[in-house]
C-alpha positions, 0 to 999 in steps of 0.5 A: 518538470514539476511533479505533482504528489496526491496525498493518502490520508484520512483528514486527520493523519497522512498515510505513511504511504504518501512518504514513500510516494514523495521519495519516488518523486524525488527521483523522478524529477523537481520540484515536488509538490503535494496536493492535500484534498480532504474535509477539515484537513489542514493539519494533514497539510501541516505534515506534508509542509514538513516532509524532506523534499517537498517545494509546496503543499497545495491544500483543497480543504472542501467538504466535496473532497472528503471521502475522496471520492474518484469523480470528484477528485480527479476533475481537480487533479485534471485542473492542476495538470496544466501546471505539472508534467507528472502525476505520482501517487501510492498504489493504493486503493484510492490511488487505484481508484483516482489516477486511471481516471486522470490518465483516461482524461489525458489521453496517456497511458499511466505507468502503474505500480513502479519499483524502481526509477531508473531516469525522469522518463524510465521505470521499472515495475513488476509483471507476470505476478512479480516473476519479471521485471518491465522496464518502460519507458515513458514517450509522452509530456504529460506522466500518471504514476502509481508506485508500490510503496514497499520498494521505496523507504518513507521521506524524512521529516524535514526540520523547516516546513514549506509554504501550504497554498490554498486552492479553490474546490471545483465543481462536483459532476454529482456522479457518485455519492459517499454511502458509508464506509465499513472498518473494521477495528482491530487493536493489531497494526495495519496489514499494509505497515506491520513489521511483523505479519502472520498470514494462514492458508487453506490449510487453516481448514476454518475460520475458527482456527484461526485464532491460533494465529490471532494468539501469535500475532499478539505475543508478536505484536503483529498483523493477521494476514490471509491467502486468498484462498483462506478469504475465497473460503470465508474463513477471514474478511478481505482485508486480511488478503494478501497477494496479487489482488490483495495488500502487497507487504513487505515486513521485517518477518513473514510467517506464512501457516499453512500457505502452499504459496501460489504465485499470486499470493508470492507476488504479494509478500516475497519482498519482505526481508525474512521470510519463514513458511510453515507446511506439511507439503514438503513440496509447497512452493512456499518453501522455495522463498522462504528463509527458513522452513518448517515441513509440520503439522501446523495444528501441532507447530503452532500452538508450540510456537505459542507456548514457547513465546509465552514462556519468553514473554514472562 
């Protein structure tokens, strides 16, 4: 029972992500191919040729393929189903986008955001914004699967890499067309990967304020994150959300700065490994998962915090 990974990249590097998908796979059922679908990319699939656990790469090099496009990416996802019982893709925006179409296209119900593999047709995946656990079972031959990358580790680089096939583009049904794409550049490692992430809250009370966690998160080496309510106020860009409706983390160290910690926010980063909340509410829900706490005036904790590892730093 094949199983069919769709690769996350950029046409130029595969996305970590993709390696957490192949671990997920794995366990799910082989062999375990991936399909590579881009724009000049064969050296993404000279990558994925060489990741631990994977039989073949199939490689659809076409300009049609290169934004990723939904429409045109799940028609050749559709086309190479015939040949796989299951279809497996990291829970990101892409993934997001192109897998409920192929699903829809199937006639199943597709198994989203699973933590856990229990069996080839049972899967474990957070609901209730990470407060229960589901365990489903899958009834159907044909499977549609994203999964949350922070609850798999990243396959290994195998030492021999396996064969890359060629396959032919299929048509564009001219639905959609690539406008532009808005990234914004930052010198900080991506929120989604960072080891350390540094998130503020409502509590920041401006944008501007912002940069006392900018300054901390550069002496750490780390990304800047948001609550949802700190982006719904405008005081950062949406990227910088996380939690239910944002980027799910789970970094070595979490500080979360003026975060009551909703539990849409919570559902985003409680998997990661140490958590430490900075609040004045001593009753803030934040604190109930954080590993250590701080009940402080952040205008004061902070900047402290920063003066100390400067000190450290020289």
């Amino acid at each position: 029972m094949s199983v069919l990974v769709l690769a996350e990249h950029n046409n130029n590097k595969l996305n970590e992500a993709t390696k957490k998908a192949v671990t997920a796979a794995c366990q799910i059922s082989n062999p375990v191919h991936i399909i590579i679908a881009g724009d000049g990319c064969k050296n993404v699939a000279k990558d994925a040729s060489g990741i631990s656990g994977v039989d073949k790469v199939l490689l659809a090099d076409d300009v049609i393929y290169k934004n990723m496009l939904g429409e045109v990416t799940s028609n050749l996802l559709l086309d190479l189903m015939g040949n796989y019982k299951y279809l497996v893709a990291a829970a990101t925006t892409n993934g997001k986008n192109i897998l409920p179409r192929v699903s829809a296209s199937l006639d199943v119900s597709q198994i989203s955001e699973i933590i856990s593999v229990i069996d080839g047709k049972t899967f474990q995946r957070p609901i209730y914004a990470g407060n229960a656990i589901a365990t489903v079972e899958s009834t159907t031959e044909k499977n549609v699967i994203t999964v949350r990358t922070t609850a798999f580790e990243a396959a290994k680089q195998s030492e021999k890499n396996v064969v890359i096939e060629d396959i032919k583009a299929t048509t564009n049904p001219q639905l959609s067309e690539f406008i532009e794409e808005k990234v914004s550049s930052s010198e900080r490692p991506e929120l989604a990967s960072a080891g350390v992430i540094v998130s503020g809250g409502r509590g920041m009370q401006s944008g501007d304020n912002f940069k006392l966690l900018e300054s901390v998160a550069d002496r750490l080496g780390a990304a800047v994150g948001a609550s949802r309510a700190a982006v719904d106020a405008g005081f950062v860009p949406n990227e910088y959300q996380v939690g239910q409706t944002g980027k799910v983390v789970a970094p070595e160290l979490y500080i979360a700065v003026g975060i009551s910690g909703a539990i849409q926010h919570l559902a985003g980063m409680k998997d990661s490994k140490v958590i430490v909340a900075i609040n004045k509410d001593e009753e803030a829900p934040i604190f109930e998962v954080a590993d250590y706490g701080l009940i402080a005036d952040l205008f004061e904790a902070v900047p402290e915090f920063d003066k100390e590892l400067e000190k450290i730093k020289k």
